[in-house]
BADOLUM-273868 format. One record per residue: residue number from 1; z, y, x of N, C-alpha, C, O, CB in turn. Coordinates in Angstrom, 3 decimals, always signed. Glycine has a CB too. Example, Ala and Ser with C-alpha at 12.3 -4.5 7.8 and 13.67 -1.06 7.14 Angstrom:
BEGIN
site nr->1 n.c3->+7.800 n.c2->-5.690 n.c1->+13.190 ca.c3->+7.800 ca.c2->-4.500 ca.c1->+12.300 c.c3->+7.800 c.c2->-3.300 c.c1->+13.200 o.c3->+8.465 o.c2->-3.319 o.c1->+14.236 cb.c3->+9.046 cb.c2->-4.473 cb.c1->+11.308
site nr->2 n.c3->+7.080 n.c2->-2.250 n.c1->+12.850 ca.c3->+7.140 ca.c2->-1.060 ca.c1->+13.670 c.c3->+7.870 c.c2->+0.030 c.c1->+12.900 o.c3->+8.039 o.c2->+1.138 o.c1->+13.409 cb.c3->+5.725 cb.c2->-0.598 cb.c1->+14.084
//
This chain:
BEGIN
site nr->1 n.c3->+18.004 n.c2->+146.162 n.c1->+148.121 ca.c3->+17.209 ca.c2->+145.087 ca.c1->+148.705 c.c3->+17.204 c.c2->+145.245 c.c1->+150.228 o.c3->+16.756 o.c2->+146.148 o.c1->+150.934 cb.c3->+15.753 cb.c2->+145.095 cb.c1->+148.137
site nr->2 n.c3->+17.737 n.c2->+144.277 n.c1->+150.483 ca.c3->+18.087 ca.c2->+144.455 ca.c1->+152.741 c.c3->+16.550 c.c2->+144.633 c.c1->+153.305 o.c3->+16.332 o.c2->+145.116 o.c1->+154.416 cb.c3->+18.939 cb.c2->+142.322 cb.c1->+153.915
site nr->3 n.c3->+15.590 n.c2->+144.225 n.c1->+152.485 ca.c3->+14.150 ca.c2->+144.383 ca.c1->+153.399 c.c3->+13.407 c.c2->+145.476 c.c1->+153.100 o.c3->+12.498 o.c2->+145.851 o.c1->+153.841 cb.c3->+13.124 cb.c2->+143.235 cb.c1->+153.231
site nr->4 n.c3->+13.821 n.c2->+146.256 n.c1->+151.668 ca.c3->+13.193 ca.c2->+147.515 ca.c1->+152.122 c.c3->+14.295 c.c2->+148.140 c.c1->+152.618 o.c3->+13.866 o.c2->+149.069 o.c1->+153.303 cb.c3->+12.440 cb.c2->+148.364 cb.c1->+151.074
site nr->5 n.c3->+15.558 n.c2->+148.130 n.c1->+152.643 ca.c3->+16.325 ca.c2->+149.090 ca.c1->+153.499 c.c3->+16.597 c.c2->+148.653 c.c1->+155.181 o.c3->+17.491 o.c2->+149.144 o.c1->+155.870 cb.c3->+17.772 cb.c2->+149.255 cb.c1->+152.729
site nr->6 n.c3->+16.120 n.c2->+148.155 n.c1->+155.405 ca.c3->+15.290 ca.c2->+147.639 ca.c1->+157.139 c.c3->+14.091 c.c2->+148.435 c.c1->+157.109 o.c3->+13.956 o.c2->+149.309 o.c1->+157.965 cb.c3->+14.672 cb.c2->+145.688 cb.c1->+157.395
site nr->7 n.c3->+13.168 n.c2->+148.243 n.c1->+156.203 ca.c3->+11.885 ca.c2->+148.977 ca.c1->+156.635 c.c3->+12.365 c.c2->+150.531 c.c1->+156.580 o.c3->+11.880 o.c2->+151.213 o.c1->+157.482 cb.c3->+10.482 cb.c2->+148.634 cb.c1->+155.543
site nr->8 n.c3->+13.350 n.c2->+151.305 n.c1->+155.560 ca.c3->+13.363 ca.c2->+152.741 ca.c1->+155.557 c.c3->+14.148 c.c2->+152.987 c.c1->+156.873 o.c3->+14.009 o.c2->+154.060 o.c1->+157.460 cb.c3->+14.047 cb.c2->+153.414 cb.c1->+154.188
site nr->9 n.c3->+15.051 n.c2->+151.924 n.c1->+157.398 ca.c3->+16.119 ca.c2->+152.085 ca.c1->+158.166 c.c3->+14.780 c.c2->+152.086 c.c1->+160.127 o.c3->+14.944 o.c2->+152.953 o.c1->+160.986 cb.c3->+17.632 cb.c2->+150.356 cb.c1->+157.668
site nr->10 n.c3->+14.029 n.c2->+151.296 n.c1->+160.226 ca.c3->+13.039 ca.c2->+151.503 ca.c1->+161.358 c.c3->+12.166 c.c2->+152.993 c.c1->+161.163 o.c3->+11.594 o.c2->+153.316 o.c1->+162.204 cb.c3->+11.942 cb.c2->+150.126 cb.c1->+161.354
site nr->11 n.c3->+11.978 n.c2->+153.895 n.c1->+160.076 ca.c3->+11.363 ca.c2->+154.409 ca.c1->+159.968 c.c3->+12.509 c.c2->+155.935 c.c1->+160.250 o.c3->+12.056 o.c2->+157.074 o.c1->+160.138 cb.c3->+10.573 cb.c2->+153.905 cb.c1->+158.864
site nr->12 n.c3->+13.514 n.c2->+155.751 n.c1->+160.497 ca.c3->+14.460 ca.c2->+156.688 ca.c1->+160.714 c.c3->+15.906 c.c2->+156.218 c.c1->+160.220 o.c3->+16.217 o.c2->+156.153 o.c1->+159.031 cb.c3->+14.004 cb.c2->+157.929 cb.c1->+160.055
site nr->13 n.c3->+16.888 n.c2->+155.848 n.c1->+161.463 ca.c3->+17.835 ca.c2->+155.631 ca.c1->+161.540 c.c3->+18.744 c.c2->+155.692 c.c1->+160.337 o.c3->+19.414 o.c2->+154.724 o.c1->+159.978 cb.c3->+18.030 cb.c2->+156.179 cb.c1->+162.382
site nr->14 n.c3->+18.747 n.c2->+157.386 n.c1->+159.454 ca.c3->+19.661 ca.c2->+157.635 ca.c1->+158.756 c.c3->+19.383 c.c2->+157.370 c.c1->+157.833 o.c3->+20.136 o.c2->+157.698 o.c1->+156.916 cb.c3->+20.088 cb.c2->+158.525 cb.c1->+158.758
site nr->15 n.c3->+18.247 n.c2->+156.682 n.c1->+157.549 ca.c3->+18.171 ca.c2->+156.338 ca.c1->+155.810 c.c3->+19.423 c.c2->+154.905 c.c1->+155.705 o.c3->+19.386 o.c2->+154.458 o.c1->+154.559 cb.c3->+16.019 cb.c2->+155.645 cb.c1->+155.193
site nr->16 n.c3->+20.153 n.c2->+154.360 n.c1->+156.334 ca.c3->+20.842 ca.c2->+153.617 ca.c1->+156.358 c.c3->+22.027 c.c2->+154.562 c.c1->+155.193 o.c3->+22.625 o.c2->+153.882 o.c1->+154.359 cb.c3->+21.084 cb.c2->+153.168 cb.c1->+157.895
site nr->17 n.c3->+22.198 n.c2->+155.607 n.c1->+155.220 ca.c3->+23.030 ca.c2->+156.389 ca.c1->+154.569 c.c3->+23.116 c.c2->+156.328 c.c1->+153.159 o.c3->+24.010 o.c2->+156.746 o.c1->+152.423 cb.c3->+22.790 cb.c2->+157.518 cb.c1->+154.893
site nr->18 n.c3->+21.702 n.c2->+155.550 n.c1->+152.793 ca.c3->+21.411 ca.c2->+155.204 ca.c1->+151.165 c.c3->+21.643 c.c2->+153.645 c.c1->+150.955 o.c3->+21.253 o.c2->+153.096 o.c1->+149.924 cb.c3->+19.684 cb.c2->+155.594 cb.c1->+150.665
site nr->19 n.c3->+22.269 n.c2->+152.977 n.c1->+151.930 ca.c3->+22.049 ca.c2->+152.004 ca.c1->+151.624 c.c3->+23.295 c.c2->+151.560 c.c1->+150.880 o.c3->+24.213 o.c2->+152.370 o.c1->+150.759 cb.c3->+21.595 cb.c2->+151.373 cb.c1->+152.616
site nr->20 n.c3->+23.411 n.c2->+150.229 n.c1->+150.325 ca.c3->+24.840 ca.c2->+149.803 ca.c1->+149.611 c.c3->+26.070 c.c2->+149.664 c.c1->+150.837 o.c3->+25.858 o.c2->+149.594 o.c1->+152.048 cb.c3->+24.624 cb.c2->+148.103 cb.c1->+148.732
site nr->21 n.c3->+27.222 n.c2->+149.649 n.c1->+150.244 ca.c3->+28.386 ca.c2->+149.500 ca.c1->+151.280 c.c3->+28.478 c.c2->+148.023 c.c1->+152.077 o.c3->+28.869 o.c2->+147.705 o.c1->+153.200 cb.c3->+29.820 cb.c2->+149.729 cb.c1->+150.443
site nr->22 n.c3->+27.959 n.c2->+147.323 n.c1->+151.007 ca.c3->+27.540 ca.c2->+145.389 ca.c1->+151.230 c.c3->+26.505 c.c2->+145.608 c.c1->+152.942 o.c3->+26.743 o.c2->+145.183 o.c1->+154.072 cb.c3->+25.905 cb.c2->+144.456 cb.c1->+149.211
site nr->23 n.c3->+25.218 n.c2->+146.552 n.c1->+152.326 ca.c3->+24.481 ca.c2->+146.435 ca.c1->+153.624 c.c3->+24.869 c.c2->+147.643 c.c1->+154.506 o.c3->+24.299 o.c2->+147.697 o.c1->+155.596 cb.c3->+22.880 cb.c2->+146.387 cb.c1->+153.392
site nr->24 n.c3->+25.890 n.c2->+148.776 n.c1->+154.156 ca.c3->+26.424 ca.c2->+148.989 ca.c1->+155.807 c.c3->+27.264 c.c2->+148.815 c.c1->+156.990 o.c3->+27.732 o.c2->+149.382 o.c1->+157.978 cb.c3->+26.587 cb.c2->+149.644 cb.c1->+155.946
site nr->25 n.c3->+27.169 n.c2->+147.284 n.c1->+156.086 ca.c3->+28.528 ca.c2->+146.427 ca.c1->+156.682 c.c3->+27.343 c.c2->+145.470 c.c1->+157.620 o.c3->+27.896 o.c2->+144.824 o.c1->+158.510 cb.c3->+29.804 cb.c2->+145.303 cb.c1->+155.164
site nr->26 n.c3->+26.243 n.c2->+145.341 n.c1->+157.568 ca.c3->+25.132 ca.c2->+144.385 ca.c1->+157.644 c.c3->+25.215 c.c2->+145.059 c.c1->+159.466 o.c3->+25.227 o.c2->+146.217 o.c1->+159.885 cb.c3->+23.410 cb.c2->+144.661 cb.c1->+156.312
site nr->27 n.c3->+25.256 n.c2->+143.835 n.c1->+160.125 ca.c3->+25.225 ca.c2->+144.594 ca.c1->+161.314 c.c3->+24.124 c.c2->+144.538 c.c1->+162.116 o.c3->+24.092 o.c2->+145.001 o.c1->+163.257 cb.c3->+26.198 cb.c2->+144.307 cb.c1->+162.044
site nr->28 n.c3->+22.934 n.c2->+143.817 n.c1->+161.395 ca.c3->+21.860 ca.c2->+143.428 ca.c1->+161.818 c.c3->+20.811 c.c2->+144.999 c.c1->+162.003 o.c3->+20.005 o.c2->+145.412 o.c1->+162.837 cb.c3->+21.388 cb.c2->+142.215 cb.c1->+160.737
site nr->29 n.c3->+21.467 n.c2->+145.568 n.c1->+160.539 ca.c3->+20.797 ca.c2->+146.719 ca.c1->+159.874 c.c3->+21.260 c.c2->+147.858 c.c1->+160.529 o.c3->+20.598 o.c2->+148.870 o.c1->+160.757 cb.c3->+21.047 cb.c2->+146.832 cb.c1->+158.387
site nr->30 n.c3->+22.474 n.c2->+147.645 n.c1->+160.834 ca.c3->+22.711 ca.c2->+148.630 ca.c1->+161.385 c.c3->+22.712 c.c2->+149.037 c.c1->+162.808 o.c3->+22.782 o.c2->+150.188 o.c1->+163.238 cb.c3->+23.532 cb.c2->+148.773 cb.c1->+160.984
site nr->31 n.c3->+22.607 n.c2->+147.715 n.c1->+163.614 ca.c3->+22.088 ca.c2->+148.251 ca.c1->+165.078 c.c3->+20.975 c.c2->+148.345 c.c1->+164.730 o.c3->+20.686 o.c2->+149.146 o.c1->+165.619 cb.c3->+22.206 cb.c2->+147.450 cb.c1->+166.416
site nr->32 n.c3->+19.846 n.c2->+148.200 n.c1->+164.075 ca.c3->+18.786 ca.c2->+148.781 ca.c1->+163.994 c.c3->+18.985 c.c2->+149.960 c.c1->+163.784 o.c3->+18.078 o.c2->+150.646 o.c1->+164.256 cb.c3->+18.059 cb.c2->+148.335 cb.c1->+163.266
site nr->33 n.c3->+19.952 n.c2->+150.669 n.c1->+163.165 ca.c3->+19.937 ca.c2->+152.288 ca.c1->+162.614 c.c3->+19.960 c.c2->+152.797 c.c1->+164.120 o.c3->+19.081 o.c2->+153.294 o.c1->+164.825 cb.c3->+21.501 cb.c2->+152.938 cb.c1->+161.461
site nr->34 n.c3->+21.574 n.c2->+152.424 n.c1->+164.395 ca.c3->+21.960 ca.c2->+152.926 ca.c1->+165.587 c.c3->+21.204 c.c2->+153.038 c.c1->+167.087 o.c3->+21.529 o.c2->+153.741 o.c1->+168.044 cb.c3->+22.948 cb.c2->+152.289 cb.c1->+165.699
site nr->35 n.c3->+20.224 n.c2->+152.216 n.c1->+166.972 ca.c3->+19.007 ca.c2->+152.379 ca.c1->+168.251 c.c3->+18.331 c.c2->+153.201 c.c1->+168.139 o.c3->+17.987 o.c2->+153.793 o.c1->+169.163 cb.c3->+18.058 cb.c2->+151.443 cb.c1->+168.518
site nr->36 n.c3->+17.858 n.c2->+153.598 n.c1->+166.939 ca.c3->+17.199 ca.c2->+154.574 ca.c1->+166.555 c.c3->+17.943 c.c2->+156.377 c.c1->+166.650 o.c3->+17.445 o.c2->+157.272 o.c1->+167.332 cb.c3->+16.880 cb.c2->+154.023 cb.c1->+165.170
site nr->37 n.c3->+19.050 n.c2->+156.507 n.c1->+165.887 ca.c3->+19.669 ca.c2->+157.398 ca.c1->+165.379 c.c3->+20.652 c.c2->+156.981 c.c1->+166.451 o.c3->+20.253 o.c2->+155.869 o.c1->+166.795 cb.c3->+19.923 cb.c2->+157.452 cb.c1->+163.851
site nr->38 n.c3->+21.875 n.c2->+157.327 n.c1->+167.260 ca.c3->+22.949 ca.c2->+156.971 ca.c1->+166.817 c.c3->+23.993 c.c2->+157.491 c.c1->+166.475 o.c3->+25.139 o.c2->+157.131 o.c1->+166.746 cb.c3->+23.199 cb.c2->+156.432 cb.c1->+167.292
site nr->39 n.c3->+23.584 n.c2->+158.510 n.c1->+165.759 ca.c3->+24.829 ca.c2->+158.659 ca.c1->+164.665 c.c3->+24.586 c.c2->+158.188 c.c1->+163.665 o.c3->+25.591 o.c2->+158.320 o.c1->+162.966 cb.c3->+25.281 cb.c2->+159.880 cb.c1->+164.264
site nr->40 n.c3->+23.665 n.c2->+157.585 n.c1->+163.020 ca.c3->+23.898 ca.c2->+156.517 ca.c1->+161.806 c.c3->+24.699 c.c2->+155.858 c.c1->+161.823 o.c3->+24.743 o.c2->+155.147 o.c1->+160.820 cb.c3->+23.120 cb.c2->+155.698 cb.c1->+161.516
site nr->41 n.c3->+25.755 n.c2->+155.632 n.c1->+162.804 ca.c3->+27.043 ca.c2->+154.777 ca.c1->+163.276 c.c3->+27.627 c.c2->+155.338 c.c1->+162.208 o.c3->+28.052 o.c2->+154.440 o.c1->+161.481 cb.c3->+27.837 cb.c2->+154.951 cb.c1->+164.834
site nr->42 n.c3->+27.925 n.c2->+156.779 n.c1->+161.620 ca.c3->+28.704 ca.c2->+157.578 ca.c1->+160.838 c.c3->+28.255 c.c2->+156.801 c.c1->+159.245 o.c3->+28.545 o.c2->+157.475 o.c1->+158.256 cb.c3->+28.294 cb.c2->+159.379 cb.c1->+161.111
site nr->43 n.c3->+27.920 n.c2->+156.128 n.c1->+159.123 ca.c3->+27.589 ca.c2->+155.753 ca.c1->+157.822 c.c3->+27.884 c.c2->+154.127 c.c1->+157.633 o.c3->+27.986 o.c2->+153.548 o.c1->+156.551 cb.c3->+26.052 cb.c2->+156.159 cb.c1->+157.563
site nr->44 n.c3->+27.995 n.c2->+153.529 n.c1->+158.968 ca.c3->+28.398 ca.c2->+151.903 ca.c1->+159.158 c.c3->+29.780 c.c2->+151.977 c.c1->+158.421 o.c3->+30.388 o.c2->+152.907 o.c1->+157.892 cb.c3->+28.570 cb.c2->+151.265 cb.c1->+160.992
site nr->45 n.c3->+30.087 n.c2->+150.434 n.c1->+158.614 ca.c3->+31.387 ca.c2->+150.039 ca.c1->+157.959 c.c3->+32.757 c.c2->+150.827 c.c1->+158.798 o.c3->+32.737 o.c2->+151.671 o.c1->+159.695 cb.c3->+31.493 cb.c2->+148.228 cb.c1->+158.046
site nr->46 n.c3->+33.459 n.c2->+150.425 n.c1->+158.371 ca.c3->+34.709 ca.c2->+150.416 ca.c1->+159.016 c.c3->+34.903 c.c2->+149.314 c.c1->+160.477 o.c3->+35.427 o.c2->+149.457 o.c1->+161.582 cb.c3->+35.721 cb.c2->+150.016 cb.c1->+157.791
site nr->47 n.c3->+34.241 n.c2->+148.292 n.c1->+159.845 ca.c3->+34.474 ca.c2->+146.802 ca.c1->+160.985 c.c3->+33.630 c.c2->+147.267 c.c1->+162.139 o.c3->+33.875 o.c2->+147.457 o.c1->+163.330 cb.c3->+33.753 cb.c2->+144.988 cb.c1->+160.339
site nr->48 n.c3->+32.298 n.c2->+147.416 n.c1->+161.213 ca.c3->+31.150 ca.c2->+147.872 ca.c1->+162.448 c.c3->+31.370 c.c2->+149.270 c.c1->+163.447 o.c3->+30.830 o.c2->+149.183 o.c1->+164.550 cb.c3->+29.638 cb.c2->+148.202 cb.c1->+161.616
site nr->49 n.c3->+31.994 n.c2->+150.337 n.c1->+163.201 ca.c3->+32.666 ca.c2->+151.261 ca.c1->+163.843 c.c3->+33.821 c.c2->+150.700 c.c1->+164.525 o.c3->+34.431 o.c2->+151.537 o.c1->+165.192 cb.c3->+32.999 cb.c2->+152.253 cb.c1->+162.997
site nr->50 n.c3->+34.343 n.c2->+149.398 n.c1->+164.549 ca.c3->+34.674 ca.c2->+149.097 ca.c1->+165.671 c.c3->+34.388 c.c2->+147.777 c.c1->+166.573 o.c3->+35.130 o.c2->+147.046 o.c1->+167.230 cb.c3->+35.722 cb.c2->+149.279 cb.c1->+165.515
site nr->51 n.c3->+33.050 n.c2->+147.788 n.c1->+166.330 ca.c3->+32.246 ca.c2->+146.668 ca.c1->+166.802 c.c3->+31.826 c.c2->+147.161 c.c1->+168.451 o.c3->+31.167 o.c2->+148.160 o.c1->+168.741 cb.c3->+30.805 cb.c2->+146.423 cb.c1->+165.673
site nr->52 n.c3->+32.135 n.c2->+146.630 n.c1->+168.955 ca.c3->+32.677 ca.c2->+147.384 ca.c1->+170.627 c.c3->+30.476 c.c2->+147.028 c.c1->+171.120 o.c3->+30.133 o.c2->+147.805 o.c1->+172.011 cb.c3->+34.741 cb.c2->+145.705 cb.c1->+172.165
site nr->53 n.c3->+29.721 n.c2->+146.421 n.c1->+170.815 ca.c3->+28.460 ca.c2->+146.525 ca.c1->+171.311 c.c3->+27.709 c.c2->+147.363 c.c1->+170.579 o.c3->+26.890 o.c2->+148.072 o.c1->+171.163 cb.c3->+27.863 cb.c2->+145.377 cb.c1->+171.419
site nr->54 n.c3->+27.876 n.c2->+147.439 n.c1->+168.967 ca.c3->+27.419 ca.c2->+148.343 ca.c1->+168.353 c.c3->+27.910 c.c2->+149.813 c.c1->+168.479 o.c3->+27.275 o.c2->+150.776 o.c1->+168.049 cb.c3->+27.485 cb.c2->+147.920 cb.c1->+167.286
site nr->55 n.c3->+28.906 n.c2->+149.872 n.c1->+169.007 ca.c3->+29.326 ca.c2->+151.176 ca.c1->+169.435 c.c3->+28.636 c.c2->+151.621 c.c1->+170.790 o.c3->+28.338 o.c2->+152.783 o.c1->+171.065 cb.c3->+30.856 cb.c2->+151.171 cb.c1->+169.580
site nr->56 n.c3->+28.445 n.c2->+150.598 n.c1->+171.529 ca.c3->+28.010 ca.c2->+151.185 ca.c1->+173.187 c.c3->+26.430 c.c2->+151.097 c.c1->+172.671 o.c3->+25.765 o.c2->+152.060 o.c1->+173.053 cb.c3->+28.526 cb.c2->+149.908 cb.c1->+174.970
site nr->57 n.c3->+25.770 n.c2->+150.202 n.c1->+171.941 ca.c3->+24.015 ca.c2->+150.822 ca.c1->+171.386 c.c3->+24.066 c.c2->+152.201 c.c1->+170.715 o.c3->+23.149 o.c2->+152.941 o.c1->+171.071 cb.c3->+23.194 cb.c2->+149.726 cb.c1->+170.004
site nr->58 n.c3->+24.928 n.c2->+152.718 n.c1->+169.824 ca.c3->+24.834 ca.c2->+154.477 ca.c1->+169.144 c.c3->+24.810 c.c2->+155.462 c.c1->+170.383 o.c3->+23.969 o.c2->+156.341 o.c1->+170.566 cb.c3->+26.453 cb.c2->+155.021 cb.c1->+168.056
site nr->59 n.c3->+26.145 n.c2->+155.084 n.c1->+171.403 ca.c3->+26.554 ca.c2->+156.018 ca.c1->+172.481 c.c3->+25.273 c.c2->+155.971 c.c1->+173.380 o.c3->+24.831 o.c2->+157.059 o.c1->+173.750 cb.c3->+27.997 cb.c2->+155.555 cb.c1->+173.293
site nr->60 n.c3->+24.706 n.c2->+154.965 n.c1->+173.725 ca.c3->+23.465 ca.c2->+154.931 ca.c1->+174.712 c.c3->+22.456 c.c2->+155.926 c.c1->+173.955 o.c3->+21.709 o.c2->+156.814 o.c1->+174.364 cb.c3->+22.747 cb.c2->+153.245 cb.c1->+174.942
site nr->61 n.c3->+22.701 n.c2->+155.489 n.c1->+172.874 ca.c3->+21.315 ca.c2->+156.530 ca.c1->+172.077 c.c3->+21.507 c.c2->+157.972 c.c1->+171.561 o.c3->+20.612 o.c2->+158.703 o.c1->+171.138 cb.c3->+20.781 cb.c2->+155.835 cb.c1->+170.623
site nr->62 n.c3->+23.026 n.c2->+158.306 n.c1->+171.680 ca.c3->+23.064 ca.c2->+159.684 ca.c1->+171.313 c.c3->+24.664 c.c2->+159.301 c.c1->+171.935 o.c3->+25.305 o.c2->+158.348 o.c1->+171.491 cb.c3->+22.639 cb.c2->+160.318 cb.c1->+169.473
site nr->63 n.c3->+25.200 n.c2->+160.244 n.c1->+173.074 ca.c3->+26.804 ca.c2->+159.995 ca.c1->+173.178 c.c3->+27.529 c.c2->+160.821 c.c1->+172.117 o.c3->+28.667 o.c2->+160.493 o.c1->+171.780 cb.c3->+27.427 cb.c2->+160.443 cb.c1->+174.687
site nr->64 n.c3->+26.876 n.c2->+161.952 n.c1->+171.539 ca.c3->+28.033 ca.c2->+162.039 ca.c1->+170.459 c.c3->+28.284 c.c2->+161.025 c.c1->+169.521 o.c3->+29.295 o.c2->+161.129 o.c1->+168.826 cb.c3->+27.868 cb.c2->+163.110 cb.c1->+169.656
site nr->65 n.c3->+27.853 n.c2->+160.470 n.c1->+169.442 ca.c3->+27.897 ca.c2->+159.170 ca.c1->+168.323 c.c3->+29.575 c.c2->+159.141 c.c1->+168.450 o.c3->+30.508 o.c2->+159.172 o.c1->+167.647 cb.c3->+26.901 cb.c2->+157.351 cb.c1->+168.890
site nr->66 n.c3->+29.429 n.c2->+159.064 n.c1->+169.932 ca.c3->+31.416 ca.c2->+158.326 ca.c1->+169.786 c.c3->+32.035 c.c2->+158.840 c.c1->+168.791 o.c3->+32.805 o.c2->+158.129 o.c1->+168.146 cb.c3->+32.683 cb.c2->+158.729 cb.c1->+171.101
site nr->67 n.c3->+31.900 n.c2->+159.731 n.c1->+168.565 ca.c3->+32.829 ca.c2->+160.782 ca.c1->+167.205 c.c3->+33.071 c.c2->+159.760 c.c1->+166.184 o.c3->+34.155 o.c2->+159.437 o.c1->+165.700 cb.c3->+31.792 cb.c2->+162.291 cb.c1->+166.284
site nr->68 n.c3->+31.848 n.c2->+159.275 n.c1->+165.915 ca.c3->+32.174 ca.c2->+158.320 ca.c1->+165.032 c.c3->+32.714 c.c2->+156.715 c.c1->+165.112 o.c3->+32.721 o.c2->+156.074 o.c1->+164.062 cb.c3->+31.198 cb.c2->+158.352 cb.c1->+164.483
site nr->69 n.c3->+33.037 n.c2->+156.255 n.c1->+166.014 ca.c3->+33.492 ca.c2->+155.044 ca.c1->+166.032 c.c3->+35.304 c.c2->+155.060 c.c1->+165.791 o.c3->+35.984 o.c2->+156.061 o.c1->+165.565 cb.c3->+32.941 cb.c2->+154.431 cb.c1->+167.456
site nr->70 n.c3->+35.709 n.c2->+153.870 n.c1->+165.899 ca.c3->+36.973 ca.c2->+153.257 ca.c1->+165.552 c.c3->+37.888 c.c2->+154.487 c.c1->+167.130 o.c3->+37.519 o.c2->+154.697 o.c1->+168.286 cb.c3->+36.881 cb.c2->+150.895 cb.c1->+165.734
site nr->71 n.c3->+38.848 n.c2->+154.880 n.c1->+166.507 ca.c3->+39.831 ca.c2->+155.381 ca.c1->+167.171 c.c3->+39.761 c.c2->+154.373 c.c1->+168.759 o.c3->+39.190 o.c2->+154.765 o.c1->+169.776 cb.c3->+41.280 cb.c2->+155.274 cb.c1->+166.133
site nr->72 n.c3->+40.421 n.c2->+153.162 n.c1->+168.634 ca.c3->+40.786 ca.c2->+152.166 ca.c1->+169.667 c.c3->+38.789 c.c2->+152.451 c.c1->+170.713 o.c3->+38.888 o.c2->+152.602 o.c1->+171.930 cb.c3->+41.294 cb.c2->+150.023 cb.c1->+168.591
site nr->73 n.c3->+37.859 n.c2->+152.470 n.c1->+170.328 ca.c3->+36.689 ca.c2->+152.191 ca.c1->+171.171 c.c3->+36.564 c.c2->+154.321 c.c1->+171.708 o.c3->+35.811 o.c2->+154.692 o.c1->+172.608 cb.c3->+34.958 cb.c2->+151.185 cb.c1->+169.888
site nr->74 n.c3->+37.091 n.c2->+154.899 n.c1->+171.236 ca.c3->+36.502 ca.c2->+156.495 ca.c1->+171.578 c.c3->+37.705 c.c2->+156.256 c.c1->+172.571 o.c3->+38.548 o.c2->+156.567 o.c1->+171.730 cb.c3->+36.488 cb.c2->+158.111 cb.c1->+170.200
site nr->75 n.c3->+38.234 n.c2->+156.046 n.c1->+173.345 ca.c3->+38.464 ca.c2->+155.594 ca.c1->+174.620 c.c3->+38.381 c.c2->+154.664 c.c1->+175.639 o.c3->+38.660 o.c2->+154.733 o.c1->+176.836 cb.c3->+39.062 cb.c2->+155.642 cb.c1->+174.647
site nr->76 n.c3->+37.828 n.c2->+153.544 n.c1->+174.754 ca.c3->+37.009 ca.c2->+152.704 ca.c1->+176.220 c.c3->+36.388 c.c2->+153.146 c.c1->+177.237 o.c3->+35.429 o.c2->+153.905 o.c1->+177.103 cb.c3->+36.005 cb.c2->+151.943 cb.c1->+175.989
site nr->77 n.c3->+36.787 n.c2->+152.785 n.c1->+178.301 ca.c3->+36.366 ca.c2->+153.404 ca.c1->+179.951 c.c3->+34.442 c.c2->+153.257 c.c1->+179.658 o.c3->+33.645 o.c2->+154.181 o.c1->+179.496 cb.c3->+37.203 cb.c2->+151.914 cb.c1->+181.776
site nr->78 n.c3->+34.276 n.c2->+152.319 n.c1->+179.670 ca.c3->+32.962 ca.c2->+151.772 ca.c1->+179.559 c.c3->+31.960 c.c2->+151.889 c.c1->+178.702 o.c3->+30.802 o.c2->+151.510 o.c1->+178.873 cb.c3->+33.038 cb.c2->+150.806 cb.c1->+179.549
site nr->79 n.c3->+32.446 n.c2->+152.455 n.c1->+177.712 ca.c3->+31.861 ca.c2->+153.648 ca.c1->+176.416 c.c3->+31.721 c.c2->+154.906 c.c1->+177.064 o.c3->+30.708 o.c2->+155.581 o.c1->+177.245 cb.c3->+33.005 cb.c2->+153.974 cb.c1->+174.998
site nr->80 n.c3->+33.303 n.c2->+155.176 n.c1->+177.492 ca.c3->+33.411 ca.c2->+156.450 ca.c1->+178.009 c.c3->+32.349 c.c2->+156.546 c.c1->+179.184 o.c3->+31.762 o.c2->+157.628 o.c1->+179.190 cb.c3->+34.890 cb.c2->+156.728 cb.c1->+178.462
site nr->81 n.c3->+32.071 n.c2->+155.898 n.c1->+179.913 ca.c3->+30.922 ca.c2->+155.640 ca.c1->+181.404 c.c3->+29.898 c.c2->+156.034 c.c1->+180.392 o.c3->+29.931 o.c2->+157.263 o.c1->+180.335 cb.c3->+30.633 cb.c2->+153.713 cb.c1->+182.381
site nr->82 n.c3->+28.954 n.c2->+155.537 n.c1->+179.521 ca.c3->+27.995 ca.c2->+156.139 ca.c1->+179.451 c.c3->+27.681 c.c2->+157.189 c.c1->+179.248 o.c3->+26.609 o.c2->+157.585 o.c1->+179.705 cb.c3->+27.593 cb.c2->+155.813 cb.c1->+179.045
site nr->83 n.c3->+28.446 n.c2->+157.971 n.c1->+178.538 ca.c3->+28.242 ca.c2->+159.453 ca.c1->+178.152 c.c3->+28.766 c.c2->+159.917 c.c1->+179.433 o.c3->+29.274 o.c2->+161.021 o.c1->+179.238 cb.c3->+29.053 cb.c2->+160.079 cb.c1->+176.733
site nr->84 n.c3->+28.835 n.c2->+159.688 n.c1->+180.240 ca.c3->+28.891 ca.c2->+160.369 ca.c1->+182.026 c.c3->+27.547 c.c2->+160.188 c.c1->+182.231 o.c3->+26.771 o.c2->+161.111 o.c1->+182.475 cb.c3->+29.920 cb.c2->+159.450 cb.c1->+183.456
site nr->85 n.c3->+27.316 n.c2->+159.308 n.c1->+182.164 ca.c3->+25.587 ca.c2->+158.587 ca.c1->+182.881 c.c3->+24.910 c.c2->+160.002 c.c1->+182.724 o.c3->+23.733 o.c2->+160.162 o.c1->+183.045 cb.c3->+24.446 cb.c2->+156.972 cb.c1->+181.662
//
């Protein structure tokens, strides 16, 4: 159910990790994880790991996050800039 896994997902990022594959594709749900957590990125889709804004919200919130995104974004200059910041 997407509305209690929003409410477990505000209450700590990684409960996104229980959620169905349908909702960790949900990208609504999951920049919510990722603001919170962001390595809950490690549990998003495939698409959403290379969703170039949802990737720069995980990195703002934790720069290891990058580990987990799409090959092509763990070298964007501008990804890469924040984890300098």
């Amino acid at each position: 159910d997407r509305e209690v896994v929003m409410a477990a997902v505000l209450q700590g990022g990684f409960a996104i990790q229980f959620a169905s594959d349908e909702l960790k594709a949900d990208r609504e749900l999951v920049m919510a994880a990722v603001q919170i957590n962001g390595h809950a990125l490690n549990y998003a889709s495939d698409e959403l790991k290379a969703d170039r804004e949802l990737v720069m919200a995980a990195v703002q919130n934790n720069g290891d996050a990058l580990e987990c995104a799409s090959d092509e974004l763990k070298t964007d200059p501008e990804i890469l800039a924040l984890i300098d910041d």
